[in-house]
TORSE-740525 format. One record per atom (N, C-alpha, C): residue in one letter; x, y, z. Coordinates in steps of 0.2 Angstrom, whole numbers, plus 5000, padded with zeros to 4 digits. Atoms other than C-alpha are relative to their C-alpha. Example, Ala and Ser with C-alpha at 12.3 -4.5 7.8 and 13.67 -1.06 7.14 Angstrom:
! residues 2
A500449945000 A506249785039 A500450065000 S499649944999 S506849955036 S499650055003 
! end
This chain:
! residues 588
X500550015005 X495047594742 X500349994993 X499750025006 X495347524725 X499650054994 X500449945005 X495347654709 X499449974996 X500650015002 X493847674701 X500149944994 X500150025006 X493447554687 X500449924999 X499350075001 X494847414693 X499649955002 X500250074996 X494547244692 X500249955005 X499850064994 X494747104706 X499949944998 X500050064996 X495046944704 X499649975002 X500450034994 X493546834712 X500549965005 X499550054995 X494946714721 X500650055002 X499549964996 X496246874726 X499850025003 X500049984991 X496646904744 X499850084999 X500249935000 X495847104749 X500949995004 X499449964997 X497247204754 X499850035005 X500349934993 X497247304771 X499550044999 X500549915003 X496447454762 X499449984998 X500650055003 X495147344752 X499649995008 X500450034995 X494647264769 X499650075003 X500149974997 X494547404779 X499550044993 X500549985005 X493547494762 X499349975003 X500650035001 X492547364763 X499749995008 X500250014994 X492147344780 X499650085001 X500249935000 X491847544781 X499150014997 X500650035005 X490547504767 X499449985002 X500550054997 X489447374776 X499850035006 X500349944992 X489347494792 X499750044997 X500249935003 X488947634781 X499149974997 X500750035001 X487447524775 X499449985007 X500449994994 X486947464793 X499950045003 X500249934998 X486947634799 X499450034997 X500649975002 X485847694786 X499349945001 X500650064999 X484647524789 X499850055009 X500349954991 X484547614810 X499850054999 X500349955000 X484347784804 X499449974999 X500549985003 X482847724794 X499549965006 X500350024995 X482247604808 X500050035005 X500049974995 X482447724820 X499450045000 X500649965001 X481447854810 X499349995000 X500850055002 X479847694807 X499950015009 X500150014992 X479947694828 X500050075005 X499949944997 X480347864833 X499250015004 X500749994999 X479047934845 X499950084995 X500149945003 X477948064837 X500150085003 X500149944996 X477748184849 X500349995006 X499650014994 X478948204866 X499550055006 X500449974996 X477948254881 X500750015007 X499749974995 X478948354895 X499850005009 X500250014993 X478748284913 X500250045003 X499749984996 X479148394924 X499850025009 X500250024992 X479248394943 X500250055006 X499949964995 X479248514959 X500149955007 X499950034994 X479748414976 X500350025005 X499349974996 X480348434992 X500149915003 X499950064996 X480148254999 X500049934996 X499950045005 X480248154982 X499349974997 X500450025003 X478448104979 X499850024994 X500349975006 X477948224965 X500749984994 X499650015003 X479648164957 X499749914998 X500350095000 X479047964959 X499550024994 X500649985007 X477348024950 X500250034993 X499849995006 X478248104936 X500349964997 X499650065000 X479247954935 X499449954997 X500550075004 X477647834931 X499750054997 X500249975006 X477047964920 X500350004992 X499650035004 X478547944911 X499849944996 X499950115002 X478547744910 X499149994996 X500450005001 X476747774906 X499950014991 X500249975006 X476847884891 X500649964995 X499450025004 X478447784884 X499649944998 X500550045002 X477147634886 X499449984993 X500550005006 X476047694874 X500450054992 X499449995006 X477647744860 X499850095001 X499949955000 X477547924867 X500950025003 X499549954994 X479048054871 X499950005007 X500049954992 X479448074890 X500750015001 X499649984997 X480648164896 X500050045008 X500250004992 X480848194916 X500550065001 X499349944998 X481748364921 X499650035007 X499949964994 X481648454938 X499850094998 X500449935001 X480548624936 X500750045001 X499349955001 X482248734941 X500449974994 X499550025003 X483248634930 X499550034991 X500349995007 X481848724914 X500350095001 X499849945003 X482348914909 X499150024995 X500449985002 X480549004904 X500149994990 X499750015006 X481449004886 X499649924996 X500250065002 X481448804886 X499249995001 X500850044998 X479648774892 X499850054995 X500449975004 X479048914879 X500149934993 X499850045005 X480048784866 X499549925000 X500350055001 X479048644871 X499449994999 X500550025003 X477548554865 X499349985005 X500250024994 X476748474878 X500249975007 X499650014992 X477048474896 X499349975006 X500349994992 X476348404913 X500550005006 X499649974992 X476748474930 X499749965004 X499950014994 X476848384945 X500350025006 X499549964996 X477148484960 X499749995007 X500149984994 X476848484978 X500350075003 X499949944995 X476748614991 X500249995005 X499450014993 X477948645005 X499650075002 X500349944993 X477248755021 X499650014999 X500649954999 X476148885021 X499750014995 X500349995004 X475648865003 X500750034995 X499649995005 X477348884995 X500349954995 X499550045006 X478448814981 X500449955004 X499650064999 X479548654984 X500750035000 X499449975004 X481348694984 X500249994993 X499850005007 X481548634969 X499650004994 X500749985003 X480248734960 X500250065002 X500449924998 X480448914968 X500450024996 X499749955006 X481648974954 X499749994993 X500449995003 X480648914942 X499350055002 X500549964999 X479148994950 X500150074998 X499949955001 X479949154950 X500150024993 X499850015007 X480549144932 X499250014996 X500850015003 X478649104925 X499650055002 X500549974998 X477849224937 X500250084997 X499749955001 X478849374931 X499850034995 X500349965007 X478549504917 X500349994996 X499650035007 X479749434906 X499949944998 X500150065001 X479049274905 X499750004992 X500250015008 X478749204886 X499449994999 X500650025002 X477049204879 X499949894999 X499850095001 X476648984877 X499449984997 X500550035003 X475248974866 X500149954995 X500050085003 X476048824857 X500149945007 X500050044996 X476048744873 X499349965002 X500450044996 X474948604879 X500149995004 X499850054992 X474948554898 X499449985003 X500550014995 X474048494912 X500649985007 X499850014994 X474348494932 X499949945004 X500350034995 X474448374944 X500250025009 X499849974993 X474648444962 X499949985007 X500150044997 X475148354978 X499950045006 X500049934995 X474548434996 X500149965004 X500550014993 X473548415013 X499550045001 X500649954999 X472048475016 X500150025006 X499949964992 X472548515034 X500250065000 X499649945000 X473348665027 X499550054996 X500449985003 X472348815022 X500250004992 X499549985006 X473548865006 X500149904996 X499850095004 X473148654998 X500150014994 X499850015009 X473948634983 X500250054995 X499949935003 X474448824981 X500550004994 X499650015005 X475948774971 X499749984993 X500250025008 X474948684956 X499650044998 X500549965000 X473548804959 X500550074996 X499549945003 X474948944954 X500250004994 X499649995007 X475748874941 X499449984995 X500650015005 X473948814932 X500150064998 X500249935002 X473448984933 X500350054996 X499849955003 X474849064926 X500249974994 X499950055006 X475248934912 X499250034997 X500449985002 X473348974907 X500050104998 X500149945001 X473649174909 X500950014994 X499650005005 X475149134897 X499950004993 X500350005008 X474349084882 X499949925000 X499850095003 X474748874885 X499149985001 X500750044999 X473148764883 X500049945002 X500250074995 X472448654896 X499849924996 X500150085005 X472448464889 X499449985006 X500250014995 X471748424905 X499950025008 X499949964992 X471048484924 X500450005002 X499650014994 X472248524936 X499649935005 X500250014994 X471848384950 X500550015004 X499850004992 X472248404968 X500049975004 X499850054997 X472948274977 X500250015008 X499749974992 X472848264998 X500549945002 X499350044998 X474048155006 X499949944999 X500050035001 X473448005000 X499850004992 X500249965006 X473848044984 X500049974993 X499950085008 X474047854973 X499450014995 X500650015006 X472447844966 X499850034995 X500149955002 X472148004961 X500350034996 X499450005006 X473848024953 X499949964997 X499850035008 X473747874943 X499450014995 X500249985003 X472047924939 X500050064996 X499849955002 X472648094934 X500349984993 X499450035004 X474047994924 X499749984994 X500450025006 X472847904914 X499650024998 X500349945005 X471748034908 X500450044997 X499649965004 X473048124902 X500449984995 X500050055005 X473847974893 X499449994994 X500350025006 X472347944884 X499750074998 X500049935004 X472248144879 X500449994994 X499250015003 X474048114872 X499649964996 X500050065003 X473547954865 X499550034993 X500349995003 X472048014856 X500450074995 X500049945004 X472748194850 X500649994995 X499550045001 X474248084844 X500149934995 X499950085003 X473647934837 X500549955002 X499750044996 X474747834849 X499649945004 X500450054997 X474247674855 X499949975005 X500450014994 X473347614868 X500549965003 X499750024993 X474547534877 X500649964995 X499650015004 X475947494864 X500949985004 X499650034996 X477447404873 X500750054999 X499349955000 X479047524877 X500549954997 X499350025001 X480547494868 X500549995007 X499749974995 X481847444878 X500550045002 X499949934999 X482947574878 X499750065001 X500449924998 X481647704882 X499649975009 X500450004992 X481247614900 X500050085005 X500149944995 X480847754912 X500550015003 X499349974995 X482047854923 X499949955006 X499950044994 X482547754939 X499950055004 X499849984994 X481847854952 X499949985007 X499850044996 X481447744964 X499549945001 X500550075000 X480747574966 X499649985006 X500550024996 X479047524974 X500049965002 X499950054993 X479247454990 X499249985002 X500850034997 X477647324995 X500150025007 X500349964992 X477747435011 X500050064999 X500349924999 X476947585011 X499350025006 X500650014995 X475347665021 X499749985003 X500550074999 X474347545017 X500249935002 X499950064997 X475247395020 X500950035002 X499549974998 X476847465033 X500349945002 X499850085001 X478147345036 X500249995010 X500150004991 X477947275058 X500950015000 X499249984997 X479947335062 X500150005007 X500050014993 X480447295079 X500650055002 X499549924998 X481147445089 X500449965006 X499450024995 X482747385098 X500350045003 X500049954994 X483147545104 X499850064998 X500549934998 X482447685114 X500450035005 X499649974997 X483747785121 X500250085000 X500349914998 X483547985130 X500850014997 X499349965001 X485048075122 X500250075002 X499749974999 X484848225127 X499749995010 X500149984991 X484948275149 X499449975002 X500849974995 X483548235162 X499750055002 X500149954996 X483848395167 X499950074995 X500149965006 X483648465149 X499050015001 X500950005002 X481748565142 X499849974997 X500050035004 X481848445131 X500049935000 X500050134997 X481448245129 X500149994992 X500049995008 X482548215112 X500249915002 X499950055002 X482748025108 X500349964994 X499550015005 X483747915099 X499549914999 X500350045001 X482847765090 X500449964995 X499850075004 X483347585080 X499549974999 X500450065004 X482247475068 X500449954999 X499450055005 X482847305062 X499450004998 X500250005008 X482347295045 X499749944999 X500250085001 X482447105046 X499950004995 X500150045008 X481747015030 X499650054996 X500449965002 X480947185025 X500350014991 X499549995007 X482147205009 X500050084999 X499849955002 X482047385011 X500650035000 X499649955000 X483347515007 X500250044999 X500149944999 X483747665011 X500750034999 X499549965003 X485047795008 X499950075007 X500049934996 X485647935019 X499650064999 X500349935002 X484648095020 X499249984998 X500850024999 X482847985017 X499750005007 X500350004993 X481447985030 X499849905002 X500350074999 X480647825038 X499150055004 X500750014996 X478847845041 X499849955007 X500350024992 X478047805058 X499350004999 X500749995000 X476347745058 X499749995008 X500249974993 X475747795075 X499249975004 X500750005000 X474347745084 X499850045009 X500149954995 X473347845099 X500050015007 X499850014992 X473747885118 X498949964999 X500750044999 X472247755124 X499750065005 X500449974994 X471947875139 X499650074997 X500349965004 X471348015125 X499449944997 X500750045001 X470347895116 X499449985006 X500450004994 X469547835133 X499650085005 X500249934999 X469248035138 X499650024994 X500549985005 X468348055122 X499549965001 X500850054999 X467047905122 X499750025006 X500249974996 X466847975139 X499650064999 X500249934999 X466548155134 X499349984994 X500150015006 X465648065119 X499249955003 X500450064997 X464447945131 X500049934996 X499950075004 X465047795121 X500549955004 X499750074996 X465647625126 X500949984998 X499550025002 X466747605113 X500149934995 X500150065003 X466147445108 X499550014993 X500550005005 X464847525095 X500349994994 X499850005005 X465147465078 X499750064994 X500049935003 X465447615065 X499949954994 X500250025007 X464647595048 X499850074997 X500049955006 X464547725033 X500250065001 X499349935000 X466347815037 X500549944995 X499450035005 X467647785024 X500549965001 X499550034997 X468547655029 X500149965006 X500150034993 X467847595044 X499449965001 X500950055000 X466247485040 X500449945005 X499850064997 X466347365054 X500350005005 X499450024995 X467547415065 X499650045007 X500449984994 X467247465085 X500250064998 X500049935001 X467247635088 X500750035004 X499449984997 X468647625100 X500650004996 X499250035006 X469947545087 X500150064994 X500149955001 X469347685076 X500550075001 X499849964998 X469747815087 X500949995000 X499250024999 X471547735091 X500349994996 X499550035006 X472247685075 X499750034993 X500449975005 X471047775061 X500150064998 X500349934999 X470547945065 X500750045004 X499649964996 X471648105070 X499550055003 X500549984994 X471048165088 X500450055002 X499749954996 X472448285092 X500350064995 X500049945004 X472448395076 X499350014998 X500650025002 X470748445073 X499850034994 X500149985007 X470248435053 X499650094998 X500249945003 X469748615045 X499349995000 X501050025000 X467948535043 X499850005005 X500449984996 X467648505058 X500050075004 X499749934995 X468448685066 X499250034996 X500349935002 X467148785052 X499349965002 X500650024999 X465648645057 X499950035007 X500249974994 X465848715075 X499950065000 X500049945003 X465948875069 X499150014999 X501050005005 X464148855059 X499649985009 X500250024995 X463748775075 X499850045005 X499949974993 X464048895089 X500250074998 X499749925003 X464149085079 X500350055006 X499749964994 X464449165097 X500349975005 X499550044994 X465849055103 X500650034997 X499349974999 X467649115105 X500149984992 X499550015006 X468348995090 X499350014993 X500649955006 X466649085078 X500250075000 X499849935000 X467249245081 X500849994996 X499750015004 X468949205076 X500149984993 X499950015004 X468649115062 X499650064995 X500449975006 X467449235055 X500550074999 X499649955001 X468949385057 X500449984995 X499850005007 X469549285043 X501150014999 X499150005000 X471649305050 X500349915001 X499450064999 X472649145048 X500450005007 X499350024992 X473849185064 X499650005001 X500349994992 X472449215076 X499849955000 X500350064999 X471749065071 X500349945005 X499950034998 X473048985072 X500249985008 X499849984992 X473649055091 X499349955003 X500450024995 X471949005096 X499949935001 X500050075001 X472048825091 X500549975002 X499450034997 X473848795097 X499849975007 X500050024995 X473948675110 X499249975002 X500850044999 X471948615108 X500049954995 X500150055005 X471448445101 X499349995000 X500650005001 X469848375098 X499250015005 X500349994995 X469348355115 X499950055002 X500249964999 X469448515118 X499650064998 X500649975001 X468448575107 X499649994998 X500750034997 X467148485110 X499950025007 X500249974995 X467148525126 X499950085000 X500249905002 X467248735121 X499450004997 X500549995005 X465848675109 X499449985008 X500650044996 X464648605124 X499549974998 X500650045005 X462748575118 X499950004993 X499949995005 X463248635103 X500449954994 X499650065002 X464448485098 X499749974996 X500550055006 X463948375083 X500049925007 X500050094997 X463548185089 X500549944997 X499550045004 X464348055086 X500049974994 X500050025008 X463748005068 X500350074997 X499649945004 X464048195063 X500950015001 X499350014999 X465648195071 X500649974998 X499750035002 X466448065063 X500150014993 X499749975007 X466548105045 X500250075000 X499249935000 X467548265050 X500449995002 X499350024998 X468948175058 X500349974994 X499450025004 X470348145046 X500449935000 X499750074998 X471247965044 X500650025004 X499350014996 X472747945057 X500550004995 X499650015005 X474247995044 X500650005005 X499350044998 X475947915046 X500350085002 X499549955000 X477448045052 X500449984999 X499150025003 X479148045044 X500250045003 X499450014998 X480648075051 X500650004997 X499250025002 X482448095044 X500449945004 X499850054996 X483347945046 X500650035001 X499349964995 X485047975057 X500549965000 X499550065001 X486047815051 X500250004991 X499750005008 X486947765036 X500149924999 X500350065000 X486347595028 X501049964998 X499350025003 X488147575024 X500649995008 X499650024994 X488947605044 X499449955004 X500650044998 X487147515049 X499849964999 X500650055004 X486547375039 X499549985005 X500550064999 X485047295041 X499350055006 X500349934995 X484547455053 X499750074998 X500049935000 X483747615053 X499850065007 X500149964994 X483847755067 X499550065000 X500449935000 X482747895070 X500350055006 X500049934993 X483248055083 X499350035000 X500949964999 X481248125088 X500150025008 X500349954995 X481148265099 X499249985004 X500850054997 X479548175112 X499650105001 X500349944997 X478148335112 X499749985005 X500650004994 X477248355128 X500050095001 X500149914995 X476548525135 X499249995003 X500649984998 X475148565145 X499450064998 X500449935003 X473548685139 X499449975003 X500750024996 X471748705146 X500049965006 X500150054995 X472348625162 X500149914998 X499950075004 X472748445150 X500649994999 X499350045003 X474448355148 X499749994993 X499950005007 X474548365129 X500649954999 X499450015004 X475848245118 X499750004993 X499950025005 X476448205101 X499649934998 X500350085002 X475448065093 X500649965000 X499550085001 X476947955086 X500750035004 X499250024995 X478448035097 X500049985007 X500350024993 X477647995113 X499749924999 X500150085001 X477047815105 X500549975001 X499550025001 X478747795102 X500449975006 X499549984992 X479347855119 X499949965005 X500150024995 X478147785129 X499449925000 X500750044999 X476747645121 X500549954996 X499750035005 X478147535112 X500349955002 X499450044993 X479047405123 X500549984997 X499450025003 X480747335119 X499849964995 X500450065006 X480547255103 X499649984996 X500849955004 X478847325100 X500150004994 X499949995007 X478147315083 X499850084999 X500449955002 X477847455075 X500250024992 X500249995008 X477247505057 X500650034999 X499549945003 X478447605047 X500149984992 X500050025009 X478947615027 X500450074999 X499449955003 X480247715018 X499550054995 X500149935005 X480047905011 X500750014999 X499549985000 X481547914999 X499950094998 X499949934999 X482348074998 X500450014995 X499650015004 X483148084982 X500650065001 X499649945003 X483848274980 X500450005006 X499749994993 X484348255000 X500649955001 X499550055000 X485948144999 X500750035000 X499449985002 X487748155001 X500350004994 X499850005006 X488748194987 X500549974999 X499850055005 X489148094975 X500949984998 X499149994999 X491148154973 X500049995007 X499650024994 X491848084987 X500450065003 X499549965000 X493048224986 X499650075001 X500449935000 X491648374987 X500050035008 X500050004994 X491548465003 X499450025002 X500949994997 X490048485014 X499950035006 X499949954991 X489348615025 X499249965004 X500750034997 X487848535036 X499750055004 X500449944996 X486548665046 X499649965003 X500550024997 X485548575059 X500049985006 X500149994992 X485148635076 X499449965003 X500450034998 X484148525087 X500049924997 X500150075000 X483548365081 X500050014990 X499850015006 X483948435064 X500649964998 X499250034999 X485748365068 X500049934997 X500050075004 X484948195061 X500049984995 X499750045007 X485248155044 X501050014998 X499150005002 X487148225046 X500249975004 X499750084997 X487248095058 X500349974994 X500050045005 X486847985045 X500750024994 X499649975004 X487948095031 X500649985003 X499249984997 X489748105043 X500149915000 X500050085001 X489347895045 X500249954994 X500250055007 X489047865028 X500750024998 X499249975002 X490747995022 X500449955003 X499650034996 X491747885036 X499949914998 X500050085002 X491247695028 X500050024991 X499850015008 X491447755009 X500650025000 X499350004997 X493347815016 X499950054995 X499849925002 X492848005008 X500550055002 X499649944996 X494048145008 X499850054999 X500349965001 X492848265005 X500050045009 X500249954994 X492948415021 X499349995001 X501049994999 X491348405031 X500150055007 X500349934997 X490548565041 X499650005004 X500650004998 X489348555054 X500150045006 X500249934995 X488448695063 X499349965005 X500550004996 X487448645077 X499950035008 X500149964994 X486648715092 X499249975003 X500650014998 X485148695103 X500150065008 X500249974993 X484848765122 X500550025004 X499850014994 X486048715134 X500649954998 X499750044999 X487548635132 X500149955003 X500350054997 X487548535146 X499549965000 X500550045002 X485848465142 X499849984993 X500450005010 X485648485122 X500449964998 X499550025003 X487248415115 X500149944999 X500250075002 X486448265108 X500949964995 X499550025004 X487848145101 X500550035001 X499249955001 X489348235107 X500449944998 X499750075003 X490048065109 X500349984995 X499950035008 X489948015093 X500450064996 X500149935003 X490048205086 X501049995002 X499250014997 X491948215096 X500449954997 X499750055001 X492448055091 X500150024993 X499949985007 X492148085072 X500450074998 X499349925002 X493248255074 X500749995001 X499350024999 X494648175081 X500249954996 X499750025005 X494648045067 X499950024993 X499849945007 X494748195054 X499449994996 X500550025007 X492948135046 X499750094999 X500249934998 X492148305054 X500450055002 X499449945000 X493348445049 X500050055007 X500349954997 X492348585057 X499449985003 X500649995000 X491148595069 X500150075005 X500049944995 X490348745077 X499349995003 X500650014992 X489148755092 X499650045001 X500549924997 X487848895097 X499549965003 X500550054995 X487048835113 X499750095004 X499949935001 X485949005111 X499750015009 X500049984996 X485549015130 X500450015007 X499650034995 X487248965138 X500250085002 X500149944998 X487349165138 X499750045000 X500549985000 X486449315141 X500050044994 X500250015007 X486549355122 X499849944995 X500350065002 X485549215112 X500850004994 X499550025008 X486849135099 X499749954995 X500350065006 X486149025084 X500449974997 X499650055004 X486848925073 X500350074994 X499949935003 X486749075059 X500450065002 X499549974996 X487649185072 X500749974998 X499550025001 X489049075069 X500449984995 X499950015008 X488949055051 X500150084997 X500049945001 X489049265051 X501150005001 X499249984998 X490849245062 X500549934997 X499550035006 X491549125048 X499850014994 X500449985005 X490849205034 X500750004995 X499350025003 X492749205026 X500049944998 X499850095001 X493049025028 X499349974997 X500750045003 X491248975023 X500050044991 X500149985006 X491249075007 X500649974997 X499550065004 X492948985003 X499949944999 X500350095004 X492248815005 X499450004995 X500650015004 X490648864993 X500550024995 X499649995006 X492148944980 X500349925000 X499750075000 X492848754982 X499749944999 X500450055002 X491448684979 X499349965002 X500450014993 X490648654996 X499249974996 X500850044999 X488648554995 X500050045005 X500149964991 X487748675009 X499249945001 X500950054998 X486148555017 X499950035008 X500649964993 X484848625029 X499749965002 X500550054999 X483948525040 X499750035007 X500349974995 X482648575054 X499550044998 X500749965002 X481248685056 X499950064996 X500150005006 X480548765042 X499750095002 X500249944998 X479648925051 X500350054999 X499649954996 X480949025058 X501049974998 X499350025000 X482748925056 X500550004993 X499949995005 X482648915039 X500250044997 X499849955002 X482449055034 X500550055004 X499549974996 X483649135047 X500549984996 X499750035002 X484749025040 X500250024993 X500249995009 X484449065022 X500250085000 X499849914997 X484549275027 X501049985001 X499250014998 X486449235034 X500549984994 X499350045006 X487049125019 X500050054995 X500049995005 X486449245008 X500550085003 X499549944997 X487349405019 X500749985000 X499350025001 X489049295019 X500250014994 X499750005007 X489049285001 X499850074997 X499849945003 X488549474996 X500750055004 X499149964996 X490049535012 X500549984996 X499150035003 X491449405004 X499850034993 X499950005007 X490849434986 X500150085000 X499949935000 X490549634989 X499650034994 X500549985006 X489149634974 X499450014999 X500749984997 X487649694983 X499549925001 X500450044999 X486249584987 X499649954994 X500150045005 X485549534969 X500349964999 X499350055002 X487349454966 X499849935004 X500350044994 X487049374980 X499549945000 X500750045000 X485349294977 X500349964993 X499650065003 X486149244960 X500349945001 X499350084997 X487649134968 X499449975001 X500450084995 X486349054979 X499549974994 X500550045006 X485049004964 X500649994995 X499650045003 X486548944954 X500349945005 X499850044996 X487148854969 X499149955001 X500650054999 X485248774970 X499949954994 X500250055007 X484948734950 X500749955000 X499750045000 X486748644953 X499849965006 X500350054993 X485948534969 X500550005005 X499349984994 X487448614981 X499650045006 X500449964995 X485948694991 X499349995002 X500550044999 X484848574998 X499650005006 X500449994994 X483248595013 X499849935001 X500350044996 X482648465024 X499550025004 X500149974993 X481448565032 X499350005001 X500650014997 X479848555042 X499550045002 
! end
């Protein structure tokens, strides 16, 4: 820099120092020209998306809530309800929730440490908080929308104030999100003075969470199934199958640890057993039911309407219906399990036939059947050892009850109504938080007995074409080794070329002590707590009732034995191990 006062020359060359000065100078002025452009642009107000998920849609909906409120020159920022601390959400100004409900009316996994946190006696007072809920269900379930219903309620018994209703969303849940979305935008908008639809900057686009696919429910993409192959024994309890889509020209893409929706349509021999029990032809055309103006009654029944779960509405219309029938006594005792024992194994047919004269007709009848909803599936492939393909493993339901062969809607479609090359519907459920890990180098413990064992398909497939050196772990078991031990082939082969470190077995009836998969995560309780001190990703896949939580019991007993710091300690690791995404469910 040249001392103060000194002259220059107009025609003398800058020296080094000069330049560099002067350069210095001219930044120092563009910089303060950005601050102040920054400050004319800034949003006023930052609104706090935040999301509860187990199967990534309520994360999608916070994602266009985002892109929405950024739309109209507001703050959004998108975080993952574990990932807030009661602390931070006291600190913030305006929040919306987007949460679904997993099972019987609980939290998401990535949601139940915040629950705990807000629900507790130490939670912060939050009367500088604004929010509103949006909450994703099924009405099939008694406990619909429990998770948004909770956190409403307790955010109100906080002190924060409601900008907007809670809505409640059933499994068809577009609409009604994006109407949720933009009534709650134009709150913001108004209480903000933010404009009405003010064009994002571009660096404030939305978070990428995943790109909307022109196939979904409503328009599913025809994939043609090329194969349908029994994996497990003929002489196994079990009818497990191994399935292929090609993709063809569909452009979707998918990621290991995503589902693929199955849009299923009905055994005909049920629908022809109903129109029978119903004295219709089948030919009648149905008008003034949602969705169905026009259509026969047959086509209806088979591709519309679910005939082998029967909706909650209809259960309490037969009820009203028939106060001194068996399923009227039940319901009126008002117990969940009894209900539900007594409803196991009956579909619609049968109880219409339990209901006898009592039976609605077939105009009442029909607006209490539910739309036909798709079923997902974990995929069992890796777009990476598969292109162009995706495989499903579906365990096929059959059982008999009331004297009737019973199946599954879509794994019996799958199994038996589909012909080689059969089209059938389908469209991707991503799975965002369900994924292998990202380091290549991380190790992985996998948990998935039965036809849980499918997305670590996919996982060991995908580690084996990215050339990962990451340790992989997998615990599986089912019935009968001889009969169950779906993909040994494959499974064996991946062991011997070092992709699958470790695996362990529990085939809980090869002896006259049952053994689990959990059993065998008890008798490596050493070596498992050293891969989670090393870094270990644990993922859970399978059912949700009973496996999980066994499962979840065990992890948490190997970590208070090795760590030796009672069971509190214990639940800490593992909810540290969750807010880092090292402790992931796939469960049903």
């Amino acid at each position: 820099m040249p001392p103060t006062g000194a002259l220059i020359p107009a025609d003398a060359p800058f020296s080094a120092d000069q330049e560099a000065w002067l350069a210095g100078f001219i930044a120092g002025i563009a910089a303060a020209g950005r601050r102040a452009a920054d400050k004319d642009t800034a949003p006023s107000v930052t609104v706090d998306v935040l999301y509860g998920t187990q199967t990534g849609n309520a994360e999608f909906l916070a994602g266009e809530a985002v892109a929405g409120l950024r739309a109209r020159g507001l703050g959004g920022r998108l975080t993952a309800l574990d990932d807030v601390t009661p602390d931070a959400l006291a600190a913030m100004s305006h929040v919306l929730v987007v949460v679904s409900t997993y099972g019987e009316g609980e939290m998401p996994d990535s949601a139940g440490l915040f629950w705990e946190a807000l629900s507790s006696d130490t939670a912060p007072r939050l009367e500088g908080v604004g929010y509103s809920v949006l909450g994703l269900g099924d009405r099939g379930y008694d406990d619909f929308c429990q998770a948004a219903k909770l956190i409403d309620t307790r955010l109100e018994q906080l002190g924060a104030a409601r900008l907007h209703e809670r809505v409640d969303c059933d499994v068809d849940f577009e609409e009604p999100g994006a109407a949720w979305t933009a009534a709650v935008l134009d709150v913001l908008a108004a209480e903000t003075g933010a404009a009405e639809a003010a064009p994002a900057p571009a660096a404030a686009a939305a978070p990428a969470t995943r790109v909307r696919s022109p196939w979904n429910k409503r328009t599913p993409y025809p994939s043609r199934l090329t194969v349908n192959r029994l994996l497990s024994s003929p002489d196994s309890a079990k009818e497990i199958r191994h399935y292929e889509f090609d993709l063809g020209d569909s452009g979707i893409t998918y990621a290991a640890g995503d589902a693929l929706a199955v849009v299923p349509v009905n055994d005909d021999a049920l629908v022809g057993a109903l129109l029978e029990h119903l004295g219709a032809t089948g030919d009648e055309t149905v008008d003034g039911v949602d969705g169905a103006q026009g259509q026969p009654l047959a086509e209806l029944l088979r591709t519309g309407r679910e005939i082998r779960t029967p909706s909650k509405e209809l259960i309490a219309d037969l009820a009203e219906r028939a106060p001194g029938s068996d399923l009227a006594s039940v319901v009126a005792h008002g117990d969940r399990s009894d209900l539900d024992s007594w409803l196991w194994g009956r579909d619609l047919l049968d109880l219409l036939r339990d209901a006898g004269p009592d039976a609605p007709g077939l105009d009442e009848l029909l607006p209490l059947l539910r739309p036909l909803q798709a079923r997902q599936y974990s995929i069992s492939s890796s777009p990476l050892a598969h292109p162009g393909s995706v495989h499903l493993t579906v365990a096929s339901v059959r059982y008999t009850s009331a004297g009737r062969r019973h199946a599954g809607v879509a794994s019996t479609y799958l199994a038996e109504r589909v012909a080689q090359d059969g089209q059938v519907g389908v469209y991707l459920q991503p799975n965002a938080a369900f994924g292998v890990p990202a380091d290549d180098d991380a190790p992985m413990i996998m948990i998935g007995p039965g036809t849980g064992v499918a997305p670590f398909r996919g996982f060991l497939h995908e580690r084996a074409a990215r050339g990962a050196t990451g340790r992989n772990w997998l615990f599986f078991g089912d019935q009968h080794r001889a009969t169950d031990f779906v993909y040994e082939d494959e499974l064996t082969a991946l062991r011997e070329r070092g992709v699958l470190t470790e695996l362990d077995l529990a085939f809980s009836r090869d002896q006259a002590e049952k053994i689990y998969v959990q059993t065998r995560m008890r008798e490596r309780a050493r070596e498992l707590y050293a891969w989670l001190e090393d870094g270990a990703h644990v993922y859970v896949c399978g059912d949700a009732t009973r496996m999980a939580k066994d499962v979840e019991a065990a992890l948490l007993g190997v970590i208070a034995g090795q760590r030796g710091r009672g069971e509190d300690d214990a639940a800490a690791y593992l909810a540290d191990l969750r807010r880092a995404k090292r402790y992931v469910r796939d469960v049903y």
